[in-house]
KOLVO-707041 format. One record per residue (C-alpha): residue number from 1; x, y, z. Coordinates in nm, 3 decimals. Example, Ala and Ser with C-alpha at 12.3 -4.5 7.8 and 13.67 -1.06 7.14 Angstrom:
# residues 2
rec k: 1 | xx: 1.230 | yy: -0.450 | zz: 0.780;
rec k: 2 | xx: 1.367 | yy: -0.106 | zz: 0.714;
This chain:
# residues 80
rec k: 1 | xx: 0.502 | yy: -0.115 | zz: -0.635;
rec k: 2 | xx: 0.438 | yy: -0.150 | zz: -0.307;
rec k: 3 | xx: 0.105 | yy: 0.010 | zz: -0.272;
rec k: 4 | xx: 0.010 | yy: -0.170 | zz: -0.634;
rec k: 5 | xx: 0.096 | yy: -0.534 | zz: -0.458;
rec k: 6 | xx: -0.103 | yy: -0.478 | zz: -0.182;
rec k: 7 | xx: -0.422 | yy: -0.325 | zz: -0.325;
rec k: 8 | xx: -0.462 | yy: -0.633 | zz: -0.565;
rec k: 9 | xx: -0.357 | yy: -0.841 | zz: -0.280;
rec k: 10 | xx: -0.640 | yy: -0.744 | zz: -0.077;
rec k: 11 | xx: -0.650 | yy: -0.755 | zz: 0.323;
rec k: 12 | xx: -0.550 | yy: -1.061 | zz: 0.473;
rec k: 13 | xx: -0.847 | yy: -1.217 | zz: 0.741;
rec k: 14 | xx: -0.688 | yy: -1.016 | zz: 1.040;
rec k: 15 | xx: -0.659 | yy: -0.687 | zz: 0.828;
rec k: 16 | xx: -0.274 | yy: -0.764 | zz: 0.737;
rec k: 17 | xx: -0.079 | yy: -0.705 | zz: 0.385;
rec k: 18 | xx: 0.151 | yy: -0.987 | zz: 0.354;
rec k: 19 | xx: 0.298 | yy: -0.852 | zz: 0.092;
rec k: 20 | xx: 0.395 | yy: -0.506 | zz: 0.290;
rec k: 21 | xx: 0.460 | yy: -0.730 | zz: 0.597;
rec k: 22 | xx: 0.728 | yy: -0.915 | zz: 0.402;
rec k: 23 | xx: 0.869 | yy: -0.598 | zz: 0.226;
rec k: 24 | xx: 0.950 | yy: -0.393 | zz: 0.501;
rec k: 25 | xx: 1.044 | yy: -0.694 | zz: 0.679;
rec k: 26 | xx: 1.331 | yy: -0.742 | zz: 0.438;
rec k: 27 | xx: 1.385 | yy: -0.356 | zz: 0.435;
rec k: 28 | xx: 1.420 | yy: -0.384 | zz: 0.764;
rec k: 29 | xx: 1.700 | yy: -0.680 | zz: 0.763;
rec k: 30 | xx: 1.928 | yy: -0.488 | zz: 0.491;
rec k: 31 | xx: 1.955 | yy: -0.197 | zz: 0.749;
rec k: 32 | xx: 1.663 | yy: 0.051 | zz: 0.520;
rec k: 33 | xx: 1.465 | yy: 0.296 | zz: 0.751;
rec k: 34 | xx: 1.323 | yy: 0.500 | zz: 0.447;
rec k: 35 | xx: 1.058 | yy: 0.328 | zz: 0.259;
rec k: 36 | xx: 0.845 | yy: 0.567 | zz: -0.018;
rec k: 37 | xx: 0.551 | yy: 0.489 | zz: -0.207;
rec k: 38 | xx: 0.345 | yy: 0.700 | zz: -0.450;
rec k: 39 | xx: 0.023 | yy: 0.776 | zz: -0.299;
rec k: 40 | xx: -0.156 | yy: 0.824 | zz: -0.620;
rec k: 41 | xx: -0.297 | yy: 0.645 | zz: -0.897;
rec k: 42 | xx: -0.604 | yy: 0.851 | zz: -1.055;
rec k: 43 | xx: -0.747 | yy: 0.633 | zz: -1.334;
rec k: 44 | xx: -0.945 | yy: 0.322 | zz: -1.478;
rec k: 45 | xx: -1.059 | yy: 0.038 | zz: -1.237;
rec k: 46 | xx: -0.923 | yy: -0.228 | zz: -1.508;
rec k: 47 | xx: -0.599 | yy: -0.087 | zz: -1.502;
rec k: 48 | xx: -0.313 | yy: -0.253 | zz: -1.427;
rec k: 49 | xx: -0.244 | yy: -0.073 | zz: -1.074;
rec k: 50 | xx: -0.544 | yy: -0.015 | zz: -0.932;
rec k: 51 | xx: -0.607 | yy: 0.363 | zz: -0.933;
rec k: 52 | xx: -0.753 | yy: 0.567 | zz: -0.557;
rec k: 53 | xx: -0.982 | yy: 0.789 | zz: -0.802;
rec k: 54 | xx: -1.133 | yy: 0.611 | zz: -1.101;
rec k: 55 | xx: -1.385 | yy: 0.860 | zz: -1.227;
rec k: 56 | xx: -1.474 | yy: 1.230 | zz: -1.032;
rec k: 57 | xx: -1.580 | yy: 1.173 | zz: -0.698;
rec k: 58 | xx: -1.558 | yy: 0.811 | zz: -0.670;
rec k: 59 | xx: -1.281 | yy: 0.617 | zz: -0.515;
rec k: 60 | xx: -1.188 | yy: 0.295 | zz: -0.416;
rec k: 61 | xx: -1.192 | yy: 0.213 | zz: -0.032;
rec k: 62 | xx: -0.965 | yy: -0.078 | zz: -0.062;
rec k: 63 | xx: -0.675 | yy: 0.163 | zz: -0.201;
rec k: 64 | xx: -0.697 | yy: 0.373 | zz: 0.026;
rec k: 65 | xx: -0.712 | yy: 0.108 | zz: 0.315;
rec k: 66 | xx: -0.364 | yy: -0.048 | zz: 0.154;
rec k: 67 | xx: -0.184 | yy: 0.283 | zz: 0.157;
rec k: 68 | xx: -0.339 | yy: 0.357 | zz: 0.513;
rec k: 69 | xx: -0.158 | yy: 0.011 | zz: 0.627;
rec k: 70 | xx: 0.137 | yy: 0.135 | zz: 0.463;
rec k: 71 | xx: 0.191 | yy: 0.459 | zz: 0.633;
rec k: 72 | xx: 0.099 | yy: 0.264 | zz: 0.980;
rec k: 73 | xx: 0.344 | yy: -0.046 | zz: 0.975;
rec k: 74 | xx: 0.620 | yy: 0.276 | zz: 0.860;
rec k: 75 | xx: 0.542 | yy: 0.468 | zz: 1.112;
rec k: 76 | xx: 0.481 | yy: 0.187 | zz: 1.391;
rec k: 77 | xx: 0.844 | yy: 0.097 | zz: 1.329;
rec k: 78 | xx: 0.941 | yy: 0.508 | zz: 1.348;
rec k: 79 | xx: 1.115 | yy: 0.532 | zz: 1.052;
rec k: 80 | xx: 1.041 | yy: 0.772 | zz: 0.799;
């Protein structure tokens, strides 16, 4: 879910998530240092969750960008 809010979300005007931002926020105030997220999503571009791989060799940037920002704000707060 995670990864799915933030793709449609879409970068905030300094490069942010608010959505992640404010989920591992309130991970972070019930005492969770774990945080998992499926890191792929091969598929239509009108689906529902928007997919990394839509059709052989092309991909979408922005999906990749949101799961990028993911693994950073994890690992910027070293937890696993």
């Amino acid at each position: 879910m995670l990864l799915r809010d933030a793709a449609h979300e879409g970068e905030g005007p300094t490069g942010d998530y608010p959505s992640v931002d404010a989920a591992l926020r309130q991970c972070s105030e019930l005492g969770i240092q774990v945080v998992r997220t499926w890191a792929f999503n091969d598929g239509e571009l009108a689906s529902s969750s928007p997919p990394l791989q839509y059709d052989g060799m092309h991909f979408q940037e922005s999906v990749f960008r949101a799961l990028d920002y993911i693994v950073w704000q994890v690992e910027s707060r070293r937890w696993e």
